[in-house]
C-alpha positions in Angstrom: -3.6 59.8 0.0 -4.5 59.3 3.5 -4.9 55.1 4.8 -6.9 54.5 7.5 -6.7 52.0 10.1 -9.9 50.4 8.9 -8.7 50.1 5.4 -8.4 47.4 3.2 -5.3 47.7 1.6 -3.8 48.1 4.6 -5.2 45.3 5.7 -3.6 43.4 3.0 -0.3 44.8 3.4 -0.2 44.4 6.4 -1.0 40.4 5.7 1.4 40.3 3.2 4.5 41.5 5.5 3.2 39.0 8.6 2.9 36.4 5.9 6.7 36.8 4.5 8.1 37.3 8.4 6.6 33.7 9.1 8.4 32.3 5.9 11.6 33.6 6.8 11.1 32.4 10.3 10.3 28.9 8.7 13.2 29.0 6.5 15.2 29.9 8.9 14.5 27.5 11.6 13.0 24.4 9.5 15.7 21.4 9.9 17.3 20.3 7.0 16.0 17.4 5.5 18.1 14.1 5.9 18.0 11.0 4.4 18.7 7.6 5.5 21.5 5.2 4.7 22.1 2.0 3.8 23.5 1.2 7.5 20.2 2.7 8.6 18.2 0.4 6.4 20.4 -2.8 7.6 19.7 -1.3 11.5 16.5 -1.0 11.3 15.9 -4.6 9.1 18.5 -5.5 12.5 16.0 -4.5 14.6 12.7 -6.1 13.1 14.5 -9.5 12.0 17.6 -9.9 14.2 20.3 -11.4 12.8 18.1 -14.5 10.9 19.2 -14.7 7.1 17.2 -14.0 3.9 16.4 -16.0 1.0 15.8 -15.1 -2.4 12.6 -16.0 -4.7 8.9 -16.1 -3.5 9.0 -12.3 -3.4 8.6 -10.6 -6.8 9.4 -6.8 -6.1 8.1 -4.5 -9.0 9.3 -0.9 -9.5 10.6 1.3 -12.4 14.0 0.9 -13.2 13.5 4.7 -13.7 11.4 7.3 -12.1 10.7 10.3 -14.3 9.0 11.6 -10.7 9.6 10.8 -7.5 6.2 12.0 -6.3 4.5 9.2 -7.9 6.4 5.5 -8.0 4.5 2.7 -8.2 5.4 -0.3 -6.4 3.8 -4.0 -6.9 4.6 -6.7 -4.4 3.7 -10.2 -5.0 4.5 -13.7 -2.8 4.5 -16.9 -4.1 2.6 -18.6 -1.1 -0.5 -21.2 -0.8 -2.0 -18.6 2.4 -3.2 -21.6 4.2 -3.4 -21.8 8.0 0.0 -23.8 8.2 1.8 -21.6 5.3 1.2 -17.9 4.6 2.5 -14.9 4.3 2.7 -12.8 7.6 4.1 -9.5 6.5 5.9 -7.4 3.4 8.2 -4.4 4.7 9.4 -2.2 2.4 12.4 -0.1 2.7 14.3 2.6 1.0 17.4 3.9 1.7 17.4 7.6 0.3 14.2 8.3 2.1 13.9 10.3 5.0 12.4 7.3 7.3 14.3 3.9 6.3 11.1 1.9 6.0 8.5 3.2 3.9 5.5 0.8 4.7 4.9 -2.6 5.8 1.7 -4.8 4.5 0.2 -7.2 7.3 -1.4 -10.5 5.7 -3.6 -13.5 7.2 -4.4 -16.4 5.7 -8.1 -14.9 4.5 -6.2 -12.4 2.6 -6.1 -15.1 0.3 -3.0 -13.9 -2.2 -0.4 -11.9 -0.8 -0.2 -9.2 -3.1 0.1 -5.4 -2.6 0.3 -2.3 -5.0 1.0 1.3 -3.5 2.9 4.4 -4.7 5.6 6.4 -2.7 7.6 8.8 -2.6 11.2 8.6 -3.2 13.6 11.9 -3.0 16.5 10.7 -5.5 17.6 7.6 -6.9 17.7 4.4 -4.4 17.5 1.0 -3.4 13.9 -0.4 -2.5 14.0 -3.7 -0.9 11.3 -5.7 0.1 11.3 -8.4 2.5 8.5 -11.2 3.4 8.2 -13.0 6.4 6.5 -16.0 6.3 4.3 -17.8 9.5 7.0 -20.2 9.7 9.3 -17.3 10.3 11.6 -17.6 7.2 12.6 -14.4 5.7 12.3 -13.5 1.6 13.9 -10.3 0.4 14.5 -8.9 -3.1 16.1 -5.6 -4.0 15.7 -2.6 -6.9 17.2 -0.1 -7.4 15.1 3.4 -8.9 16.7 5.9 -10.3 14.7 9.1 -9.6 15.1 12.2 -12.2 13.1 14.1 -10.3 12.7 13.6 -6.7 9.7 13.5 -5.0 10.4 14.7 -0.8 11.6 18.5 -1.7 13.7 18.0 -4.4 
C-alpha cells in the first residue's frame, strides 16, 4: 500500500505522534504542584491583618466534615451583624491550607448588602483546614476554623 502525502491517515498519524510529543513535553516540563502550609496561611493572614488578634463567634463557617470530592465543597458563610452605616461587615476571607494558593476567596460587603452571608464551592486537593475570618468596619477581626477531610481530592488528585 502506497500513502500519499495528501492522505488522510497520514494526516492523522501524523496528528497523533505531534499530539503525544507535546504531552511528553508537558509532562516533562510542567512544575509539580505544591501546596500551601499552615505557616503560609498564618503569613499571608500576617500580611492582610498584621499582628491584631481574632475573636471567636459572629462568624458561623459551614463546610462538610467530610468531602466525598474535592471538586465540589460547598462552603456557607454567615455574620451575625446589624449592616448599618456605623456597624457592618466589611469583608470574609477564606483560607485553606492544603490548597495550592493559601487564600481561596475573599467576599467584600457594604452596608446595602444588607446580611452578610455568602455560599460558594471550591476546590480542595486533600483533607484541610478552612478558616474563615470577618473583618468588621470597626476593624475587629472574627475567625472560625474546620477542618474537611477530602477522600477524593479535587486539584489533580
Amino acid at each position: 500500500m502506497t500513502l500519499h502525502v495528501d492522505s488522510p491517515r497520514l494526516a492523522t498519524r501524523r496528528r497523533a505522534l505531534q499530539l503525544a510529543g507535546i504531552a511528553a513535553l508537558a509532562a516533562v516540563l510542567a512544575p509539580r504542584m505544591s501546596f500551601a502550609t499552615e505557616a503560609q496561611v498564618a503569613e499571608e493572614m500576617k500580611k492582610l491583618f498584621g499582628g491584631k488578634a481574632m475573636g471567636e463567634g459572629k462568624i458561623k463557617l459551614d463546610v462538610p466534615e467530610i468531602a466525598e470530592n474535592g471538586l465540589v465543597v460547598p462552603i456557607n458563610i454567615d455574620v451575625d451583624s446589624p449592616m448599618t452605616e456605623a456597624d457592618f461587615v466589611k469583608s470574609v476571607h477564606v483560607f485553606a491550607d492544603g490548597n495550592p494558593l493559601p487564600q481561596v476567596v475573599t467576599y467584600t460587603f457594604t452596608p446595602d448588602s444588607g446580611k452578610a452571608s455568602a455560599s460558594a464551592r471550591m476546590r480542595l486537593a486533600q483533607t484541610q483546614n478552612v478558616i474563615a475570618v470577618a473583618e468588621m468596619s470597626s476593624g475587629a477581626l472574627f475567625s472560625a476554623r474546620s477542618q474537611v477531610k477530602v477522600t477524593i481530592g479535587g486539584c489533580g488528585g
